[in-house]
N, CA and C of each residue as an Amber inpcrd file, in Angstrom:
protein
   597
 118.0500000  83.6480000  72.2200000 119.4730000  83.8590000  71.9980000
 119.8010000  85.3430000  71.8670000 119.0350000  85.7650000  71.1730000
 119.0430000  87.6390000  71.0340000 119.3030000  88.5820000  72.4940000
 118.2270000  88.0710000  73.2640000 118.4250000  88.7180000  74.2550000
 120.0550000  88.3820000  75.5280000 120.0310000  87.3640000  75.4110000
 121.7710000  87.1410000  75.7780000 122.8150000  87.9220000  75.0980000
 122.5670000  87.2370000  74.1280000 123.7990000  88.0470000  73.1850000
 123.8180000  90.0090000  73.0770000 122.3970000  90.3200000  73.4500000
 122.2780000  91.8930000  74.0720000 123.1340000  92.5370000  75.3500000
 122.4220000  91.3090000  75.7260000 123.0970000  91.7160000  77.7190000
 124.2790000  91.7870000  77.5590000 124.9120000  90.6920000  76.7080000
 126.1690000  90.5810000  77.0940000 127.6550000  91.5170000  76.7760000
 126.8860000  91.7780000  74.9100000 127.5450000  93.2620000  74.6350000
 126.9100000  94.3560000  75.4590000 126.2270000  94.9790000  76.2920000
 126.1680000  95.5860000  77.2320000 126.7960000  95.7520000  78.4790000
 126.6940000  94.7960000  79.0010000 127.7840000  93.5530000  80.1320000
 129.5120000  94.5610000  79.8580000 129.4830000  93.8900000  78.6010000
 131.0440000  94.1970000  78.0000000 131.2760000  95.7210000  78.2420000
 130.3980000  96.1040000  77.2600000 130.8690000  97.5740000  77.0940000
 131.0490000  98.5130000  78.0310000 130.1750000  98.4980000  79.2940000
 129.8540000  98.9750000  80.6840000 130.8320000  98.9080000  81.4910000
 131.4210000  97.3740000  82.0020000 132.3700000  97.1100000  82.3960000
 133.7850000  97.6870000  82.4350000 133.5620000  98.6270000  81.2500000
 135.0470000  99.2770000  81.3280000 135.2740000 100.8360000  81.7130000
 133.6800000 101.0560000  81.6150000 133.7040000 103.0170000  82.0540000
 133.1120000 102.5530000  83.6700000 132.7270000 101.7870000  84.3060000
 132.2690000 101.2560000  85.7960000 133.4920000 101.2060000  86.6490000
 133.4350000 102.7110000  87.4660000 134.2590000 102.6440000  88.2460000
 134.3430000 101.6680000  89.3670000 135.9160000 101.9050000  89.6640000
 135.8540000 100.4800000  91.2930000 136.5750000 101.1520000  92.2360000
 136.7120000 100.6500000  93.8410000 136.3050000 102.0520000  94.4320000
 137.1570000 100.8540000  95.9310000 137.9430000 101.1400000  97.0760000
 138.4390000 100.6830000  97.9740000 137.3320000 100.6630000  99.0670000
 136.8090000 102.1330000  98.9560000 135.3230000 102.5650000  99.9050000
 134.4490000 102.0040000  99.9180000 133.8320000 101.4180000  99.8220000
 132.4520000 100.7920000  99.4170000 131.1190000 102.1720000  99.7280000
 130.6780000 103.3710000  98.6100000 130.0850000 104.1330000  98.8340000
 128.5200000 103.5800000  97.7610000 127.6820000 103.5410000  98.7560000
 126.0020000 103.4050000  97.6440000 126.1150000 104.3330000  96.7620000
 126.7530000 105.2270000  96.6070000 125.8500000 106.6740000  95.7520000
 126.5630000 106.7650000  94.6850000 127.9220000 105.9200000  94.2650000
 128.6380000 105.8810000  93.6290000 128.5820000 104.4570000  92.4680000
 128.7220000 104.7400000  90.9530000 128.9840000 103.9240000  90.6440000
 129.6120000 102.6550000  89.6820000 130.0120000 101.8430000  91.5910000
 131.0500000 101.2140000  91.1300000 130.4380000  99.6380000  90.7680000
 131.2700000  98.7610000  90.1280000 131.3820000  97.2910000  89.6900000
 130.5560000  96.8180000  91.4760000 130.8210000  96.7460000  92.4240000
 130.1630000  96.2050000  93.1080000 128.9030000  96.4410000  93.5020000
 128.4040000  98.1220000  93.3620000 127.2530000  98.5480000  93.2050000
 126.2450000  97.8680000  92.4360000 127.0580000  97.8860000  90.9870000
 126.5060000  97.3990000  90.1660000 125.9080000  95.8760000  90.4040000
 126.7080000  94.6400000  90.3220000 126.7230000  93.8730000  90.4530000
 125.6460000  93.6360000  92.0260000 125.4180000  94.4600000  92.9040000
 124.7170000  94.2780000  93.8930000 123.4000000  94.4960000  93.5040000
 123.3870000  95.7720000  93.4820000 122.0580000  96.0840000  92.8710000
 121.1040000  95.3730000  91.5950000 122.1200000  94.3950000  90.4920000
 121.6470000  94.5130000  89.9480000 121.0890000  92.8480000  89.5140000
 121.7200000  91.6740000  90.3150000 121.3780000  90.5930000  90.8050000
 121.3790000  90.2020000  92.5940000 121.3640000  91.0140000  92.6420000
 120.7990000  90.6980000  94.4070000 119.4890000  89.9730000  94.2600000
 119.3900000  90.0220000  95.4640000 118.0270000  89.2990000  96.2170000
 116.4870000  90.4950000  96.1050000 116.8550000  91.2330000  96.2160000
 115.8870000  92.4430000  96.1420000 115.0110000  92.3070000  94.4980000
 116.0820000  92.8090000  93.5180000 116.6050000  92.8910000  92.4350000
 115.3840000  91.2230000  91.7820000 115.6770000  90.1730000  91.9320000
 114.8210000  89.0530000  91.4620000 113.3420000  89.2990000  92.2550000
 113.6740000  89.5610000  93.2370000 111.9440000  89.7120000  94.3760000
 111.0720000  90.8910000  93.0100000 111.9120000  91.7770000  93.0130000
 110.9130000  93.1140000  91.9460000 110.5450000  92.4660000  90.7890000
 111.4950000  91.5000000  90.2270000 111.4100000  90.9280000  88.8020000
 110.1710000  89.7720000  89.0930000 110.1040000  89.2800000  90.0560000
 109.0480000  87.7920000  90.2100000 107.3310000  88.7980000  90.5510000
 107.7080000  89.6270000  91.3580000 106.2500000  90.6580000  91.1190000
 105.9750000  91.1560000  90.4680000 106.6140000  91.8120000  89.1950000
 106.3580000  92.3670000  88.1020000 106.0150000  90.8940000  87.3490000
 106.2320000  90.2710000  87.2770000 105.9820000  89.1490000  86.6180000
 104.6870000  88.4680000  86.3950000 104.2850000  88.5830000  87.6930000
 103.1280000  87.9640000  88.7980000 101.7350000  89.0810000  88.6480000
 102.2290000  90.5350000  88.6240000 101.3020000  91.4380000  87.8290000
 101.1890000  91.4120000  86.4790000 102.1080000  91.0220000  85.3860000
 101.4440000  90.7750000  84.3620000 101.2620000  89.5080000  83.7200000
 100.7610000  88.7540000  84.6960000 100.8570000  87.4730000  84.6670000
  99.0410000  87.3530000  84.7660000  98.6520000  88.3260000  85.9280000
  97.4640000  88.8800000  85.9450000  96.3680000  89.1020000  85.3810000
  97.3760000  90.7250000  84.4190000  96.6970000  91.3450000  82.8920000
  97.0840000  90.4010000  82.2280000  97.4850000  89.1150000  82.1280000
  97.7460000  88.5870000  80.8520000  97.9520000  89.0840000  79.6770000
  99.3840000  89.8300000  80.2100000 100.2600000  90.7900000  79.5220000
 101.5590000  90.0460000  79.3350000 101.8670000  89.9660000  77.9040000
 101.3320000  89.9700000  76.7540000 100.8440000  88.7100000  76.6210000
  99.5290000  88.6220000  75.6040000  98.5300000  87.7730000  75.8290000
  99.0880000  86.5800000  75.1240000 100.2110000  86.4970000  74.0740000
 100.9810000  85.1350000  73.2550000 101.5390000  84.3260000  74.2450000
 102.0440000  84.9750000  75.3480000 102.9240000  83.9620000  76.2310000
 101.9500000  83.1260000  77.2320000 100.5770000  83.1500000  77.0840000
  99.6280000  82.5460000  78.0330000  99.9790000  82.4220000  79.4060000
  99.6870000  81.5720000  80.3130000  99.3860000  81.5130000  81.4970000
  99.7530000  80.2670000  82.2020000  99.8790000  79.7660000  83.0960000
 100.5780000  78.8320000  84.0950000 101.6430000  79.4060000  83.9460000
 102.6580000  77.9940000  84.5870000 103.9580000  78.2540000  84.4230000
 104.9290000  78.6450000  83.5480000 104.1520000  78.1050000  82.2020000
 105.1910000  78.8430000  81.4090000 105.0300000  80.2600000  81.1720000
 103.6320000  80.8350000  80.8790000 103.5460000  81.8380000  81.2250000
 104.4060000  82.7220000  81.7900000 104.4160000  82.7850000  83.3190000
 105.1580000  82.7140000  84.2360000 106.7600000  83.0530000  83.9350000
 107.3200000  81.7250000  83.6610000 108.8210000  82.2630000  83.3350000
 108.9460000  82.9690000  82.4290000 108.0280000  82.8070000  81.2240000
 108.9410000  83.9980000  80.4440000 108.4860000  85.5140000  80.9390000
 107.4450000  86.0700000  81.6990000 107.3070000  87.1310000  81.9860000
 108.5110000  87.0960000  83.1200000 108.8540000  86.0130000  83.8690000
 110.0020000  86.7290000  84.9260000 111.7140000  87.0400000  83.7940000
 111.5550000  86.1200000  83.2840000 112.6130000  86.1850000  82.5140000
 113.1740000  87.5050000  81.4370000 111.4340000  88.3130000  80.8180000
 111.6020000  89.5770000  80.2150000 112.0160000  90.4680000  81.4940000
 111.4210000  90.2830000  82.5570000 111.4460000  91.5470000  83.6200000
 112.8360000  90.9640000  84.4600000 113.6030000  90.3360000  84.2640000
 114.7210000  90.5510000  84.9410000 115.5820000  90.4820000  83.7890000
 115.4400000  90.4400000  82.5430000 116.4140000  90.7870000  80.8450000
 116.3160000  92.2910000  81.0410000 114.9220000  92.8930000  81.4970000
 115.0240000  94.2440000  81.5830000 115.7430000  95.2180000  82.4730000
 115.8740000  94.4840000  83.2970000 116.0400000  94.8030000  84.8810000
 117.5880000  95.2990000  84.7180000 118.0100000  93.8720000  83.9300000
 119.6930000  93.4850000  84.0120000 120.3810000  94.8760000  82.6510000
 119.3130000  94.9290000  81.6620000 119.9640000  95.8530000  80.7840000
 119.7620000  97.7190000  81.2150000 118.6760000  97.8390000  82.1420000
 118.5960000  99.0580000  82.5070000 119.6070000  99.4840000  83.6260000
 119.9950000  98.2070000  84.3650000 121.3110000  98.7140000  85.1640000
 122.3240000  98.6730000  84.4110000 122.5730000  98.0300000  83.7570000
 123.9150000  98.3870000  82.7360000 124.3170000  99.8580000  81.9380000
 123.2600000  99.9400000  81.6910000 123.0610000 101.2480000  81.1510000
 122.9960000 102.7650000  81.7210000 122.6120000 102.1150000  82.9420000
 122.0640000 103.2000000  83.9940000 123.5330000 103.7240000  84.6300000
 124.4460000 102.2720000  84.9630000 125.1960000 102.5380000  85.5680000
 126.8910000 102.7660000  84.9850000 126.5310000 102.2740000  83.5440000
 127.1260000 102.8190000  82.4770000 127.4570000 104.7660000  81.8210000
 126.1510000 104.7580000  82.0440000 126.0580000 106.3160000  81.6810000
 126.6550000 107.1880000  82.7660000 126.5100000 107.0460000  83.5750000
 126.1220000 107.5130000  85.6790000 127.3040000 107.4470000  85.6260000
 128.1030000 106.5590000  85.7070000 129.6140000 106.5640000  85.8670000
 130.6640000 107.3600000  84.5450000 130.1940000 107.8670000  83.4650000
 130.4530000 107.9000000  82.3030000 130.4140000 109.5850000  82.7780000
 129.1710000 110.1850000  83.2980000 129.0720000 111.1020000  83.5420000
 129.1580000 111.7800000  85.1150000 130.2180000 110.6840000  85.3800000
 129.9990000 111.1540000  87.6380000 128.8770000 111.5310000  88.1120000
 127.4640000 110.4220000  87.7120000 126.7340000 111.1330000  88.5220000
 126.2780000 109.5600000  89.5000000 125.8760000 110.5960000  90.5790000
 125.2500000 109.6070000  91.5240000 124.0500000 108.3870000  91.4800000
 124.2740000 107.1470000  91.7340000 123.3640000 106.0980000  91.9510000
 122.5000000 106.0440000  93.0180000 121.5450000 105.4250000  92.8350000
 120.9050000 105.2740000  94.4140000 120.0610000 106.4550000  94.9710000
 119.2380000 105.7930000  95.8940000 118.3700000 107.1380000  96.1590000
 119.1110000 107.6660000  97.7320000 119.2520000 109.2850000  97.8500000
 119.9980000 109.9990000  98.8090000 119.2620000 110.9280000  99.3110000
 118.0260000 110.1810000 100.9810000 117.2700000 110.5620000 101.2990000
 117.1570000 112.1090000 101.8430000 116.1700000 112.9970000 101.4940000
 116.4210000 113.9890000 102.0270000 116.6090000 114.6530000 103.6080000
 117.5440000 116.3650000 103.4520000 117.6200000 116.9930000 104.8500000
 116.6790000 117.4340000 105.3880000 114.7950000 117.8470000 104.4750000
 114.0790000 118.1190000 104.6430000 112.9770000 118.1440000 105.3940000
 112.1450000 118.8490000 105.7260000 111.3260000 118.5480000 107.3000000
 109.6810000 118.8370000 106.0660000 108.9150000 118.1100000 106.4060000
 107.4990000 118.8960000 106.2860000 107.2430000 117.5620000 105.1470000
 106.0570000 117.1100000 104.8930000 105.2120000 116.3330000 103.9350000
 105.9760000 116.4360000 102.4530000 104.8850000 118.1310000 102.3090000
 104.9490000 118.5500000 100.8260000 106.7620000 118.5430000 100.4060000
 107.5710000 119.2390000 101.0910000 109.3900000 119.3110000 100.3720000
 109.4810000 117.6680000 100.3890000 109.3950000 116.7190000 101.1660000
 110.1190000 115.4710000 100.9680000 109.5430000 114.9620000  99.8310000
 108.1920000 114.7920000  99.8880000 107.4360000 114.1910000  98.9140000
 107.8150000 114.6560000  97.3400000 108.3830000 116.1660000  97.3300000
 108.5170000 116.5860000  95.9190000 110.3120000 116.2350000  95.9580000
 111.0370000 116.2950000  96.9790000 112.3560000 115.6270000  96.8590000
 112.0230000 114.7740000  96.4470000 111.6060000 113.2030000  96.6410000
 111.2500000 112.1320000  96.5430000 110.8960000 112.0030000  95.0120000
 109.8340000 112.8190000  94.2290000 109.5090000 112.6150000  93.3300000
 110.3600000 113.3050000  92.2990000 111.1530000 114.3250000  92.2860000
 112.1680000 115.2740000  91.6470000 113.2770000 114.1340000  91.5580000
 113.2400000 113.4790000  92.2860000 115.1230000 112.7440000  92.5980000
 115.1730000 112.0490000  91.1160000 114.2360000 111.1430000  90.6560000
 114.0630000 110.3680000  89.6810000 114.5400000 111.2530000  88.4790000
 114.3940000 112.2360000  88.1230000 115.1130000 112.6990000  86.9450000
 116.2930000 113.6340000  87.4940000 116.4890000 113.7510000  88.8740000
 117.6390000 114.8050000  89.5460000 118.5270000 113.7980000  89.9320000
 119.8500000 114.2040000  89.7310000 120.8120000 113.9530000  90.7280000
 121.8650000 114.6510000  90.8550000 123.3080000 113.7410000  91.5680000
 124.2380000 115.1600000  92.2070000 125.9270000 114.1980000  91.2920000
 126.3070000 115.4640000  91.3840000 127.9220000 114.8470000  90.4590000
 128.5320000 113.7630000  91.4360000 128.9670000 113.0460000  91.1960000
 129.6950000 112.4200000  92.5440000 131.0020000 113.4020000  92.2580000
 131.5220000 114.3000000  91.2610000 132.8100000 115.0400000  91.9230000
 132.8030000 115.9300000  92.7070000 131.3140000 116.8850000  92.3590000
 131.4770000 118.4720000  93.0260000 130.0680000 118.4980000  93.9020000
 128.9960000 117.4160000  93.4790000 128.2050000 117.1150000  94.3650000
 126.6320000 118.1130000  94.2360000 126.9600000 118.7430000  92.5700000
 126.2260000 119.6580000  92.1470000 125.1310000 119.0220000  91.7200000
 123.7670000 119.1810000  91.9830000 122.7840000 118.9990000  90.9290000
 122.9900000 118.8070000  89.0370000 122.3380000 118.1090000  88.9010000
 122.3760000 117.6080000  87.3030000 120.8890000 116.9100000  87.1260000
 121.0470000 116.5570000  85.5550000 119.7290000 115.8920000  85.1630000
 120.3510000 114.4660000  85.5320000 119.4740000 113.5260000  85.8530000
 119.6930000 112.2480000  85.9920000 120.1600000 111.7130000  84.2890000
 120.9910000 111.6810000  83.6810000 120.8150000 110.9160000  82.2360000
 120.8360000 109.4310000  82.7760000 121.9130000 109.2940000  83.4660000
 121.7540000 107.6720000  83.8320000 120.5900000 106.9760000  83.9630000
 119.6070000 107.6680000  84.7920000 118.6990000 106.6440000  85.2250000
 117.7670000 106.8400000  83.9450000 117.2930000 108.2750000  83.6630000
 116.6500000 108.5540000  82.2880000 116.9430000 107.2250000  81.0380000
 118.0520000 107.0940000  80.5480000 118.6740000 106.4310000  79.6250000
 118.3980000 105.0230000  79.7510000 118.9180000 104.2300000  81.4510000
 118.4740000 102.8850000  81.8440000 116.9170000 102.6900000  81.1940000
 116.4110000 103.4270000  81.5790000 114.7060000 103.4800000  82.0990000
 114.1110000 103.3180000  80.6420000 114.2340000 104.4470000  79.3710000
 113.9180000 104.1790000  78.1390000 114.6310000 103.2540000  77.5700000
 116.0610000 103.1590000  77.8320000 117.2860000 102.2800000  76.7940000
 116.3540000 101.1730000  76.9540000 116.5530000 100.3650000  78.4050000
 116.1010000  99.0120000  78.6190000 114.3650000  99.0080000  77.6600000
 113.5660000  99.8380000  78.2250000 112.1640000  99.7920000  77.3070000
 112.5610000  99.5110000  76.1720000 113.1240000 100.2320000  75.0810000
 113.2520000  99.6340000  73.8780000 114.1050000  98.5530000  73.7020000
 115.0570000  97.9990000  74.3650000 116.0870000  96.5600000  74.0470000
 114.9730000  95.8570000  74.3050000 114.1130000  96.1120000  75.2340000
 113.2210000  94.6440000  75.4970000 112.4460000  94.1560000  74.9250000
 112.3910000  95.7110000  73.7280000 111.6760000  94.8070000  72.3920000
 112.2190000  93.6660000  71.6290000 113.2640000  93.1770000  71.8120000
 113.7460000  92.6100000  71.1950000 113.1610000  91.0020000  71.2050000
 113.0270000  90.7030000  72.4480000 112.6540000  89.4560000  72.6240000
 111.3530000  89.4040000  73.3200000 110.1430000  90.5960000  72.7660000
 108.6430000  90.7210000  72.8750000 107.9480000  89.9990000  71.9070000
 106.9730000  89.5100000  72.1690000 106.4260000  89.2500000  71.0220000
 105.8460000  90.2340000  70.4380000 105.3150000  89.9610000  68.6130000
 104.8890000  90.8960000  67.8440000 103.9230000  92.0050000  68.3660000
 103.1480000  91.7440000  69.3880000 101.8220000  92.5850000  69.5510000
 102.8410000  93.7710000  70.1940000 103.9220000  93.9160000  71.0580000
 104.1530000  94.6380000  71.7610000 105.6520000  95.2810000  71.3470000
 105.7540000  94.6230000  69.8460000 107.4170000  95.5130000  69.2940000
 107.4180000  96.6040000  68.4370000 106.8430000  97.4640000  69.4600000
 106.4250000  98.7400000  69.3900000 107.2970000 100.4270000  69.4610000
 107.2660000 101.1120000  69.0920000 108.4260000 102.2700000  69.9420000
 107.4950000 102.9190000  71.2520000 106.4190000 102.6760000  70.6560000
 104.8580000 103.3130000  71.7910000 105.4670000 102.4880000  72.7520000
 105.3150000 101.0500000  72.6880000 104.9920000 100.0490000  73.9790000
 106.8140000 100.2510000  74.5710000 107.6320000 100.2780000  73.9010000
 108.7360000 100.5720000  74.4650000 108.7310000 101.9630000  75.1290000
 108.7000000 103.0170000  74.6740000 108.2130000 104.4750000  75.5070000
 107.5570000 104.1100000  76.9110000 106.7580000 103.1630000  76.6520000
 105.5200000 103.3880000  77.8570000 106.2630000 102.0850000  78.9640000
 107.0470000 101.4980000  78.6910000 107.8060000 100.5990000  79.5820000
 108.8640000 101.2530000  79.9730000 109.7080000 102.1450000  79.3740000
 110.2690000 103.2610000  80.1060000 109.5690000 104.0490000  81.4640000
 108.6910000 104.3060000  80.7120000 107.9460000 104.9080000  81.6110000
 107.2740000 104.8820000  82.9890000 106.8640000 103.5070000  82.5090000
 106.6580000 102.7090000  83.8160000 107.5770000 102.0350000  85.6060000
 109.1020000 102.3930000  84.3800000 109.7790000 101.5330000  85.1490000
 110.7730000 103.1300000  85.8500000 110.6320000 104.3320000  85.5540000
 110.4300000 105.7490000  85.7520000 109.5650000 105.4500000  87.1370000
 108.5770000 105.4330000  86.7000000 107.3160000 105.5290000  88.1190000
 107.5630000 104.4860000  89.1700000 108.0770000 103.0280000  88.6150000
 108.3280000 102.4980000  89.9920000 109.3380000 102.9720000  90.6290000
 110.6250000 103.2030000  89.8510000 111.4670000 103.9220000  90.3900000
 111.0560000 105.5630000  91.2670000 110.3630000 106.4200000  90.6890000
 110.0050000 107.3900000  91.9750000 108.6680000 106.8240000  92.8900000
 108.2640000 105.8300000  93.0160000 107.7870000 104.8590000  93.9770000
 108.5980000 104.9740000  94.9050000 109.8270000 104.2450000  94.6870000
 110.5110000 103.5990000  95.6490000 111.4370000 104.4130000  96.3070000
 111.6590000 105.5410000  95.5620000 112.2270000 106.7470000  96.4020000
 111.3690000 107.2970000  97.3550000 109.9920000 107.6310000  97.1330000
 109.0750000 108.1190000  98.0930000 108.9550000 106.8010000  99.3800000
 109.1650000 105.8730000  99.5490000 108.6770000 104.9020000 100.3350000
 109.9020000 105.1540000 101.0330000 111.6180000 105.0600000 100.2870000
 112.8060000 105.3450000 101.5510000 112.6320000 106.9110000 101.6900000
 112.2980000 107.6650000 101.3940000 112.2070000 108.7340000 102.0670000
 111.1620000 108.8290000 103.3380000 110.5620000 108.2850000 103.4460000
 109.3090000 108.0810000 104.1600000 109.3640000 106.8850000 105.1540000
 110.1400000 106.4490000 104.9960000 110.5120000 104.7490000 105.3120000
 110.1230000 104.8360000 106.8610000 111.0690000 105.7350000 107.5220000
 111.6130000 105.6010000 109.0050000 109.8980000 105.9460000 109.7440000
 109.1020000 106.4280000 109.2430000 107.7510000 107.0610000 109.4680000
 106.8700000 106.0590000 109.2970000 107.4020000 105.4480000 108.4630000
 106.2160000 104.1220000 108.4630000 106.7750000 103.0630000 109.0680000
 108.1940000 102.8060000 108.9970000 108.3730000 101.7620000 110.5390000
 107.7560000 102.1730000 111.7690000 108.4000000 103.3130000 112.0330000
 107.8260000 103.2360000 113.6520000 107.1510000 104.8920000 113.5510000
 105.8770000 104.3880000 113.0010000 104.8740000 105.9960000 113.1280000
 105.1620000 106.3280000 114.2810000 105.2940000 105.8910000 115.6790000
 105.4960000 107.0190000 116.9840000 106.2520000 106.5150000 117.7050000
 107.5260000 105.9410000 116.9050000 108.8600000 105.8690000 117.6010000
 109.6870000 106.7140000 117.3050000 110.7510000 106.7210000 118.6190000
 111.7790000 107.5870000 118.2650000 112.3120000 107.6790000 116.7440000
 112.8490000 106.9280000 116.3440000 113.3510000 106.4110000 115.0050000
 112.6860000 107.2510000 113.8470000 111.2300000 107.8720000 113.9570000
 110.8640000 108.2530000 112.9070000 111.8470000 109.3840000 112.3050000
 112.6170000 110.2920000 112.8490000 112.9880000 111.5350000 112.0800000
 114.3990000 110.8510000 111.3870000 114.9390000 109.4290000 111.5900000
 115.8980000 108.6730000 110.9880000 115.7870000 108.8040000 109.6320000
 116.6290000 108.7340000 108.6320000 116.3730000 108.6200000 107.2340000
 117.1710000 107.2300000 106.9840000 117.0540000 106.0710000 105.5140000
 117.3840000 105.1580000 105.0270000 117.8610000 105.4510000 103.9380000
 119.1110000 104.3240000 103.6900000 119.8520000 104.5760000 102.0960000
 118.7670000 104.0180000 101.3480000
């Protein structure tokens, strides 16, 4: 019940600094962004593999294994999922800054790769289009780590184990920036298409 009643004053509060927008722009963010990104189809696929990896480590070891197992690890990792976009996109909009990853103009390995990995705590105003610290995603990334203590069991209601689930969810996130930056190169290593970039 805790963890509902979290989301939902989150839900609430978000909802009203979440801009909405005629354009439909990724980098911006608005209520449909949100709402896309943050129960889409993609969005449950990340939550059922994260699930499925610590389903693995038989992480955390109280909730055991089969199916039930199972749901409640998908169920923490998409409680997490759902409160780090709220937050993320709460703050981000609170402070005009940009959502989404905004592949680079860059040519050569080493610049994309450190674009790629810089983006995760960088981003750009959506007014003037200036560089800034990411707080949004920063904030999602730890906020959600510690709410998700809430409905952890004892071994893991931690500020450590919350820190380090921030953290983690930090690294998949500059994961997944390096893979769309890189994207068009690993579709078609020696097709035309490679010098293409992806939202």
């Amino acid at each position: 019940m805790r963890p509902i009643l979290l989301v939902s004053i989150l839900l609430t509060l978000s909802a009203s600094t979440i801009t909405t927008a005629s354009v439909p722009d990724p980098h911006k963010p608005t209520r449909r962004n949100y709402v896309r990104h943050t129960f889409g189809a993609p969005a449950i696929g990340k939550s059922a593999a994260g699930a499925g990896i610590q389903q693995l480590r038989h992480s955390p070891k109280e909730w055991g294994q089969g199916a039930g197992g199972f749901a409640k690890r998908l169920g923490s990792g998409f409680g997490t999922h759902v409160v780090n976009n709220t937050i993320h996109y709460g703050v981000s909009s609170w402070r005009h800054e940009e959502v989404g990853y905004r592949p680079s103009d860059k040519t050569g390995f080493g610049p994309r790769m450190k674009y790629a990995l810089m983006s995760t705590v960088v981003t750009r105003k959506t007014t003037s289009g200036k560089k800034t610290v990411a707080t949004g995603e920063l904030s999602g990334a730890f906020g959600s780590g510690m709410i998700s203590r809430a409905w952890q069991p004892a071994s893991t209601c931690t500020v450590a184990s919350g820190a380090a689930t921030g953290g983690v969810i930090l690294g998949v996130d500059a994961g997944t920036h390096v893979i769309k930056e890189f994207w068009p190169e690993i579709r078609h290593p020696l097709g035309r298409h490679a010098s293409k970039r992806v939202n």
